[in-house]
C-alpha positions as CSV (number, residue, x, y, z in Angstrom):
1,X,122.9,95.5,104.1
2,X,119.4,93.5,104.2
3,X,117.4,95.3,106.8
4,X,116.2,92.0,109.5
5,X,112.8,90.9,109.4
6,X,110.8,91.6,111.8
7,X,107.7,90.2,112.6
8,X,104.2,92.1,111.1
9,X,102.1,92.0,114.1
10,X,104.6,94.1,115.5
11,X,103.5,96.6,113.3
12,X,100.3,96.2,113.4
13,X,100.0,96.0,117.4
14,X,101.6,99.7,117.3
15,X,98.4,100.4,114.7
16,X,96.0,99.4,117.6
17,X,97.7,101.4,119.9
18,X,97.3,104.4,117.8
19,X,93.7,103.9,116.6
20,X,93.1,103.5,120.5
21,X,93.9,107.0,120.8
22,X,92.4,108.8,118.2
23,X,88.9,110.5,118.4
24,X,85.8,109.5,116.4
25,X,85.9,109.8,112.6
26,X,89.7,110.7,112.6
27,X,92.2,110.3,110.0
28,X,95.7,109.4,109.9
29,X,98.1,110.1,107.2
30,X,101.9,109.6,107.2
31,X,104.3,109.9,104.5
32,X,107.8,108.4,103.8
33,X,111.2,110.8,103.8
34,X,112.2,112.0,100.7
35,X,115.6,110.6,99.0
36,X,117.2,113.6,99.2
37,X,119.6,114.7,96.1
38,X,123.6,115.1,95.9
39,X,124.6,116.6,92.6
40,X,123.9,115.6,88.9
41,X,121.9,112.4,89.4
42,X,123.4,111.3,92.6
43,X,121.3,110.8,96.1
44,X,121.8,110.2,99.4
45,X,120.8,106.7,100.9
46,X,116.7,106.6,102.1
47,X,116.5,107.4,105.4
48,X,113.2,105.6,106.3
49,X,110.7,107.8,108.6
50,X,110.7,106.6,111.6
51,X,107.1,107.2,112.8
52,X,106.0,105.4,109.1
53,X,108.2,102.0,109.9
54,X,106.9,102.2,113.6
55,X,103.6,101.6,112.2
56,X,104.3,100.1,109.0
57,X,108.0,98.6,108.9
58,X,107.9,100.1,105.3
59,X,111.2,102.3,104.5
60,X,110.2,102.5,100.7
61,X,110.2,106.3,99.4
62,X,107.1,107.6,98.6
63,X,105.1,105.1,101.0
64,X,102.0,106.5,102.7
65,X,100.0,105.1,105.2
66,X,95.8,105.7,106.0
67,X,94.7,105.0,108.8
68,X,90.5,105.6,109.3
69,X,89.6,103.5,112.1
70,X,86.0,104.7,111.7
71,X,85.9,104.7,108.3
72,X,82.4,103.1,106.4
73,X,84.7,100.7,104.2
74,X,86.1,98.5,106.3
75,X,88.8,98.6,103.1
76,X,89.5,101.8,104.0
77,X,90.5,101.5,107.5
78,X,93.8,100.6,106.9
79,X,95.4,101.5,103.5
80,X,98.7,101.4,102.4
81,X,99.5,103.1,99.0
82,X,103.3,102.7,97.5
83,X,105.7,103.1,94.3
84,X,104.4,101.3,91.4
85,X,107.4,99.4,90.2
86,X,109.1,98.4,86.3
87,X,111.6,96.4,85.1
88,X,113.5,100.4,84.1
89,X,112.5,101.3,87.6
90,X,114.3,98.6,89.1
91,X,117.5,98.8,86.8
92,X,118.1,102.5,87.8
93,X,116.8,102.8,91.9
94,X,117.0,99.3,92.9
95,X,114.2,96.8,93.9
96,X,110.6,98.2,95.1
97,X,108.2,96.7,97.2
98,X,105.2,94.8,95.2
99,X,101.6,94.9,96.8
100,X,102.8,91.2,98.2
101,X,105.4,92.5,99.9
102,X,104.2,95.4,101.7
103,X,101.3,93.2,102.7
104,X,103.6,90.5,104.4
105,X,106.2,93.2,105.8
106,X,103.2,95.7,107.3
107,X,100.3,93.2,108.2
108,X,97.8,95.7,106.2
109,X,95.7,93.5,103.8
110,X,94.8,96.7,101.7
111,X,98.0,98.3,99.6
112,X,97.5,100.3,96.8
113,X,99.4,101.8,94.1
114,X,99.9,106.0,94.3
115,X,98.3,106.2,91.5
116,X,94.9,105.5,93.7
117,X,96.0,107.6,96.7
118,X,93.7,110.6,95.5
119,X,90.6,109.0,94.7
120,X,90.5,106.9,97.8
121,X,91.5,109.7,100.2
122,X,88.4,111.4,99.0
123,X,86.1,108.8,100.1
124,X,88.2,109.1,103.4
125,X,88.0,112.4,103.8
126,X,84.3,112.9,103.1
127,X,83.7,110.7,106.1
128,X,85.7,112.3,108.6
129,X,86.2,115.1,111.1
130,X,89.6,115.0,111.8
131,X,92.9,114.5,110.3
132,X,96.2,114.1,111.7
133,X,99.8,114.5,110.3
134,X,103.2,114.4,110.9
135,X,105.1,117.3,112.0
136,X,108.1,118.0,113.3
137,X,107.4,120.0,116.3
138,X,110.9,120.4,118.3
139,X,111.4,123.9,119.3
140,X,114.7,124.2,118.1
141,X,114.2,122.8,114.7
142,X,115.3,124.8,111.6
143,X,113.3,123.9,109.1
144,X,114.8,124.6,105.8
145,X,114.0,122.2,103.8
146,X,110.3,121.7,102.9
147,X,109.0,117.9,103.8
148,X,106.7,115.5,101.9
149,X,104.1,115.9,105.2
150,X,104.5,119.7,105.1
151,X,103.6,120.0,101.1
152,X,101.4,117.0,101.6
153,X,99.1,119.8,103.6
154,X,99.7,122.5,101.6
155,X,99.5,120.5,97.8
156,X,97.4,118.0,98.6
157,X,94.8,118.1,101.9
158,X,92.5,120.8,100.5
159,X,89.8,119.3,101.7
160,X,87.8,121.9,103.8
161,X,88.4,119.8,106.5
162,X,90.5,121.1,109.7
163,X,94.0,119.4,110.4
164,X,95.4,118.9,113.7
165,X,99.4,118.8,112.3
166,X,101.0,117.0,115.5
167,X,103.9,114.8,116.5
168,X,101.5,111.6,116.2
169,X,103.4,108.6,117.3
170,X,105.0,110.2,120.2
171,X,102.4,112.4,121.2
172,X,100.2,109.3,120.9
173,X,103.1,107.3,123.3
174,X,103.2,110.0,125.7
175,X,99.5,110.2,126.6
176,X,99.6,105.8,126.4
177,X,102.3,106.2,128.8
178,X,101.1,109.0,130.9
179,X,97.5,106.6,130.6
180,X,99.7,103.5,132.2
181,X,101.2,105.9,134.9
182,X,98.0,106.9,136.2
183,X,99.1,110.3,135.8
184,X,97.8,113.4,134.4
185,X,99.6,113.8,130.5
186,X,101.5,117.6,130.9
């Protein structure tokens, strides 16, 4: 089934909403769901992550988004960094977004291969105070199976910095909404 197309400045409208919220020299990384295996070389169908599409419409594995509102490159302010595709990469797992693509379906003018992800969330990192990632934070969660965010902080944010791990987007909507309401957030 070909997923509808939905308009890019959706996408990025929810961005501004975010960035709105975040404090001074923050950081914002979000990673897609894994494809999770079957048996042999079987896998379940992607489930996309839904915070990622709310702010990206992206529901490619291995997608992550930057955001760095404050950041000293205005190029870095907005990244998105996704699975270099090949003609044997396409044959096996189906088509994969090119740069083109992502740009048109997300409305971010900056995409990046993975393969750049490192270097450029350095520079990001070296200008920043605060990070925040996706967690899933539901009390009665059972977490046995380790996500791409959760090894994301423990394989690949040593940084120095200090992480706030939080339910963004919906702790981000909840204070937006509590903001609209005039109300104290609880």
């Amino acid at each position: 089934m070909k997923p509808i197309q939905i308009n890019s400045q959706l996408f990025s409208a929810n961005r501004e909403r975010l960035k709105k919220l975040l404090p001074k020299n923050s950081v914002v990384v979000l990673n897609a769901n894994d494809i999770l295996p079957t048996n042999a070389d079987g896998t379940i169908l992607n489930v996309p992550n839904a915070d990622l599409f709310y702010l990206t419409g992206a529901i490619q594995e291995e997608t992550i988004l930057v955001l760095a509102p404050d950041a000293f490159d205005e190029n870095h302010r907005e990244m998105l960094f996704i699975r270099e595709s090949s003609d044997l990469l396409a044959i096996w797992e189906g088509h994969k977004l090119s740069k083109d693509e992502a740009r048109k379906i997300s409305g971010i003018k900056n995409v990046h291969y993975l393969a750049e992800f490192p270097s450029l969330f350095r520079q990001v990192m070296c200008e920043c105070d605060q990070a925040f990632l996706n967690s899933n934070e539901h009390q009665r969660a059972a977490v046995e199976v380790e996500t791409r965010d959760a090894r994301f902080v423990r394989r690949d944010a040593r940084t120095g910095k200090i992480f706030s791990v939080v339910r963004l987007v919906h702790a981000a909507e909840d204070k937006m909404n509590a903001q609209a309401a005039n109300r104290p957030l609880v």
